[in-house]
C-alpha positions in Angstrom: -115.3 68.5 -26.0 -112.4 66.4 -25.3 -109.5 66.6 -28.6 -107.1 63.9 -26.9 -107.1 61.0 -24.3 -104.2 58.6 -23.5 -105.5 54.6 -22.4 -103.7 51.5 -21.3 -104.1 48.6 -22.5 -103.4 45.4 -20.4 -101.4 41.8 -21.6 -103.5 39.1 -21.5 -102.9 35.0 -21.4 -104.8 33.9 -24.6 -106.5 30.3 -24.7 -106.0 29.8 -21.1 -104.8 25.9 -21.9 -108.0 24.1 -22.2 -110.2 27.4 -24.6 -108.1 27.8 -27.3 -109.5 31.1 -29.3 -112.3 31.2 -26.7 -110.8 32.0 -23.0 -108.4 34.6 -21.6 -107.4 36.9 -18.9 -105.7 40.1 -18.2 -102.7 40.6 -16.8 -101.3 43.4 -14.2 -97.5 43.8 -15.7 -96.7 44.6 -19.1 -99.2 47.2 -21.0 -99.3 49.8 -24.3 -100.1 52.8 -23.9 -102.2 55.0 -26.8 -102.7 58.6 -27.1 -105.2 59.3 -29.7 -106.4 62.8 -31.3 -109.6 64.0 -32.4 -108.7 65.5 -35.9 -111.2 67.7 -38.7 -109.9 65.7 -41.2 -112.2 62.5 -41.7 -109.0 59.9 -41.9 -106.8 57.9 -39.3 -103.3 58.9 -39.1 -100.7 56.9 -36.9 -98.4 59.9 -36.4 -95.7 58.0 -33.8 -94.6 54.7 -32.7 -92.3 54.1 -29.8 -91.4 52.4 -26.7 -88.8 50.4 -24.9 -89.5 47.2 -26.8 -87.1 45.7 -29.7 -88.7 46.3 -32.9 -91.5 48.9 -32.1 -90.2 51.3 -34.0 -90.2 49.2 -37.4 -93.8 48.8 -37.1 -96.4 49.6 -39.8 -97.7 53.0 -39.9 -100.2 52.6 -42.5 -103.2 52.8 -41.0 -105.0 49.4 -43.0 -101.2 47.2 -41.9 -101.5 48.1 -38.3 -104.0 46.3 -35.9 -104.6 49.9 -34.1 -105.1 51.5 -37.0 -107.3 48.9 -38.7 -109.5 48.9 -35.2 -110.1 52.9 -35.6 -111.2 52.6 -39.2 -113.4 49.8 -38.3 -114.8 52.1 -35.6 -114.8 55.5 -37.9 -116.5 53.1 -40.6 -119.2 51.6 -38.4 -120.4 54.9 -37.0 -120.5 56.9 -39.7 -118.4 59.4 -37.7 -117.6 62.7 -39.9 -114.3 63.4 -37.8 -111.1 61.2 -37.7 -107.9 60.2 -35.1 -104.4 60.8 -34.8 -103.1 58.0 -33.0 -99.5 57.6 -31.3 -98.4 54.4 -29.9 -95.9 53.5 -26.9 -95.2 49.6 -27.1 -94.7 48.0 -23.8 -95.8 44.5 -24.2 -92.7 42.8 -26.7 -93.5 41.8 -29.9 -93.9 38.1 -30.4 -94.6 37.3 -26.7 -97.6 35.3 -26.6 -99.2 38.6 -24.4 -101.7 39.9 -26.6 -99.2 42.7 -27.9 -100.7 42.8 -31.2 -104.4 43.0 -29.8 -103.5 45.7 -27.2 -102.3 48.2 -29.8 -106.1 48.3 -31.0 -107.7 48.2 -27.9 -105.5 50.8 -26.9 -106.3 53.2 -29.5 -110.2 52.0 -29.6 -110.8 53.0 -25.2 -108.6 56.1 -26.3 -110.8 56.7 -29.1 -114.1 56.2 -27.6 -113.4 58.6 -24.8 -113.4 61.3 -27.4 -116.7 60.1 -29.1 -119.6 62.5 -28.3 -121.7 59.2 -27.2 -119.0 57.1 -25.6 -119.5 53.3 -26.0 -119.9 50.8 -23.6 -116.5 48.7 -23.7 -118.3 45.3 -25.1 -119.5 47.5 -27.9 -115.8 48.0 -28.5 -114.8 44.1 -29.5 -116.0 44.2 -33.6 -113.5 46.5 -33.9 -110.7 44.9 -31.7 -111.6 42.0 -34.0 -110.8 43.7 -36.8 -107.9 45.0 -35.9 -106.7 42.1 -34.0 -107.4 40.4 -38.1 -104.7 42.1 -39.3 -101.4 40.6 -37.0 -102.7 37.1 -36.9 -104.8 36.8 -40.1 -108.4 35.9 -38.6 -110.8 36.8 -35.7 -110.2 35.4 -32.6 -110.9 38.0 -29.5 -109.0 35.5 -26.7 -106.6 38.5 -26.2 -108.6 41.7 -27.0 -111.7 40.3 -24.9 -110.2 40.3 -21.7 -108.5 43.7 -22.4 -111.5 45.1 -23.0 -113.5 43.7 -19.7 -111.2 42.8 -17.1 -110.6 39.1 -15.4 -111.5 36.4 -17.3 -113.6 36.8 -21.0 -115.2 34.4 -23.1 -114.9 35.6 -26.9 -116.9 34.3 -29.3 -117.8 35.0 -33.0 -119.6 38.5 -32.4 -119.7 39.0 -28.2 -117.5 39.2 -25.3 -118.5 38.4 -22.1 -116.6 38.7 -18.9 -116.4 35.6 -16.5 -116.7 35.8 -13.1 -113.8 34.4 -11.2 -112.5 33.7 -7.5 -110.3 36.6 -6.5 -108.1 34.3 -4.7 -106.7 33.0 -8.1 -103.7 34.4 -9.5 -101.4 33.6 -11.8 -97.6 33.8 -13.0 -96.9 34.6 -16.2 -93.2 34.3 -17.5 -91.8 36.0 -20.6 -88.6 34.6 -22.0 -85.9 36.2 -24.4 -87.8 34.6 -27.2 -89.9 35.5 -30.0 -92.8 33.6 -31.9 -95.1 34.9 -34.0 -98.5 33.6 -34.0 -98.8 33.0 -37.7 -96.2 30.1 -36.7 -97.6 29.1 -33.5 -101.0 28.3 -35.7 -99.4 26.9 -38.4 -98.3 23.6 -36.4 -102.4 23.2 -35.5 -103.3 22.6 -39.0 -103.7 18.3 -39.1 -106.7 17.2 -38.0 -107.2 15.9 -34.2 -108.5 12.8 -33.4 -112.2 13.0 -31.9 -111.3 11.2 -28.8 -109.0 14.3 -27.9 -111.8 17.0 -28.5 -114.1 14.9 -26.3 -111.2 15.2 -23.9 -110.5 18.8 -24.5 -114.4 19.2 -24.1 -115.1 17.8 -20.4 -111.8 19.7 -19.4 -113.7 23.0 -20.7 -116.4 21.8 -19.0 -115.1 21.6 -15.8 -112.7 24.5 -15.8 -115.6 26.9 -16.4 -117.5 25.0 -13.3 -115.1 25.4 -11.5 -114.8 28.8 -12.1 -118.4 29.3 -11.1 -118.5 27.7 -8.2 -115.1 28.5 -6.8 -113.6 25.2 -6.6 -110.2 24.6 -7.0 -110.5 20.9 -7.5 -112.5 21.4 -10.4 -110.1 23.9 -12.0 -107.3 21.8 -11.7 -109.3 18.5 -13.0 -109.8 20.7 -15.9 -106.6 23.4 -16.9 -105.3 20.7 -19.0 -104.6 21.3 -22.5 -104.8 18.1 -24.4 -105.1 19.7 -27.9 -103.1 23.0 -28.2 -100.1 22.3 -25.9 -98.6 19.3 -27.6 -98.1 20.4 -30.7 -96.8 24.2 -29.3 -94.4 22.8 -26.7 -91.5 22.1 -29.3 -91.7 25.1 -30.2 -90.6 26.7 -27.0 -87.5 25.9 -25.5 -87.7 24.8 -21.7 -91.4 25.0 -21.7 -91.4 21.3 -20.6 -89.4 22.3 -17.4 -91.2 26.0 -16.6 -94.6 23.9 -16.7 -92.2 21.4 -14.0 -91.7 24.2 -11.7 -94.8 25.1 -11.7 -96.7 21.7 -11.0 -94.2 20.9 -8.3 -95.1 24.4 -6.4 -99.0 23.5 -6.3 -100.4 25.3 -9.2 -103.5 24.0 -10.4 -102.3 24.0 -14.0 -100.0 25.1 -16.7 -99.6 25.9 -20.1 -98.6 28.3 -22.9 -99.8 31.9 -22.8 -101.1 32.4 -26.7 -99.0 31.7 -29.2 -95.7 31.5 -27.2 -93.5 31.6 -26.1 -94.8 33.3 -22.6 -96.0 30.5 -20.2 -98.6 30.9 -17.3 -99.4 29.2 -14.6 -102.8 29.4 -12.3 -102.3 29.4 -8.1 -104.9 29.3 -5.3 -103.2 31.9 -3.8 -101.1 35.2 -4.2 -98.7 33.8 -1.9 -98.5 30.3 -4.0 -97.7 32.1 -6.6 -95.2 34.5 -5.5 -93.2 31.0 -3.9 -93.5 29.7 -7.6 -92.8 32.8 -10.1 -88.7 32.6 -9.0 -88.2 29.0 -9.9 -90.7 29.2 -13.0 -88.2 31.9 -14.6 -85.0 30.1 -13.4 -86.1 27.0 -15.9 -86.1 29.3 -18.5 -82.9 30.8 -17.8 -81.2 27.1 -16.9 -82.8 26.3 -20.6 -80.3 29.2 -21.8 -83.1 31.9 -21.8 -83.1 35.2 -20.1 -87.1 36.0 -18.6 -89.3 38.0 -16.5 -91.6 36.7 -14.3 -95.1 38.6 -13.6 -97.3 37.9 -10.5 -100.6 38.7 -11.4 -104.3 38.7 -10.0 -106.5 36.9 -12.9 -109.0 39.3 -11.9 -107.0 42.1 -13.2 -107.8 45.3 -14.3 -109.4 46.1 -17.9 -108.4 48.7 -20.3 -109.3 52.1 -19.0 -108.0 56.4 -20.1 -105.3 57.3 -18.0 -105.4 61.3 -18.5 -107.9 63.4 -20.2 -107.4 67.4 -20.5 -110.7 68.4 -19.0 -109.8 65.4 -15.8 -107.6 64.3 -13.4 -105.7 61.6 -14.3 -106.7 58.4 -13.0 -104.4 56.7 -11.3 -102.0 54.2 -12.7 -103.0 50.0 -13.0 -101.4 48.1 -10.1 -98.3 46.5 -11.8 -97.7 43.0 -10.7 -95.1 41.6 -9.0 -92.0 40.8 -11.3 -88.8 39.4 -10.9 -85.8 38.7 -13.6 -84.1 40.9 -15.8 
């Protein structure tokens, strides 16, 4: 019987522009990392947190204040299990990013977890309690991030299912962190006034046609649509030299642009791998011409899911790709 597994878990572009709490993708760059032990005692325990990234270490350790330790009582709760986990983090996605770092602390912990279950479970069966971890960082239960960590490529999340979307592999996407921070609780507060209806209408038939495009491959279609007429204005102040990173982007071909999240991260979508890599250098010089230090990821959006990266009684399975990244 396995007593310990270690998982990745990948960053993620929430909302994707135009599906705000509904769409997002993975991302091969940043990623946690969560070892997790099989204990007697019938509890959770977070026994270490760590990492490279600024404020890691100040983060909650009680279990009920910490989305991974929230997601592993959900889990313990829901199946009745009569054993409990020992969980130690390693932070690699920063705090405040608009990367899903929050949401891939639990789903982390939860792949970790459920490789040490004595009936694994499928990864969908995973997301109720990714939502209710996720819960605990940004106050309700949206799976944009923790969806895609858990499948892989592009997820819808709704209410109570996550459902992977299939996508051209040609697409990829750059995704550029700057030396910012803003927490999500902020990023939603500025969504509160009502909208007008003629904007969701708009918002709706650019849904429409992103997802058709998605199905049918067409990159005409995914451009008409990656256009966030909702979310994006009322973010954009938020984050300095977003206006000019979304610039660089256009004027290298991408087929859209917007915010990744919350903020302050911004992506950009590319019919190419090469597109992309001629675009992620001058995307992350806006930011730091704005006076901001950033990293720039190249990145499939197919990218990989969430997935154990050592077992005792296995081989460990090889590393996720990293993307391409330039900048300090």
């Amino acid at each position: 019987m396995n007593r310990s597994a270690t998982a990745f878990a990948p960053a993620s572009v929430g909302n994707i522009g135009v599906g705000f709490d509904l769409l997002g993708h993975a991302v091969d760059g940043p990623r946690d990392l969560a070892t997790v032990r099989r204990i007697a005692e019938p509890a959770v325990r977070i026994d270490a947190i760590g990492g490279d990234i600024d404020g890691a270490n100040a983060l909650p350790r009680e279990p009920l204040r910490n989305t991974a330790g929230g997601a592993l009582l959900a889990m313990r709760e829901a199946l009745g299990l009569p054993f409990g986990f020992a969980l130690e983090l390693r932070k690699g996605i920063p705090l405040g990013s608009g990367l899903g770092g929050s949401a891939a602390s639990c789903v982390a912990a939860l792949v970790a977890a459920n490789a040490l279950l004595d009936a694994p479970l499928p990864p969908a069966a995973l997301y109720r309690f990714a939502l209710d971890g996720e819960a605990i960082a940004s106050g309700s239960r949206h799976g944009d991030n923790v969806a895609p960590m858990l499948l892989g490529g592009v997820a819808l999340a709704t209410h109570d299912r996550a459902l992977r979307i299939d996508a051209p592999d040609w697409l990829h996407a750059v995704v550029v962190h700057p030396d910012q921070v803003l927490e999500t609780r902020r990023s939603r507060e500025v969504l509160a006034a009502p909208y007008p209806l003629a904007d969701v209408v708009r918002q709706g038939a650019h849904l429409a046609q992103f997802l058709l495009g998605l199905q049918r491959g067409d990159a005409g279609l995914i451009r008409d649509g990656l256009r966030d007429v909702l979310v994006e204005p009322r973010r954009a102040p938020l984050i300095p030299g977003f206006a000019q990173v979304k610039a660089a982007a256009l004027d290298h071909d991408a087929l859209g642009a917007s915010i990744s999240g919350g903020g302050p991260s911004v992506f950009a979508w590319f019919a190419s791998r090469a597109a992309a890599g001629r675009a992620a250098p001058q995307m992350r010089q806006a930011f730091v011409d704005a006076g901001f230090e950033a990293r720039a990821y190249v990145t499939p959006v197919n990218a990989r899911a969430a997935a154990v990266v050592t077992r005792p009684d296995a081989p460990a399975a090889p590393a996720p790709a990293r993307s391409a990244a330039t900048g300090s």
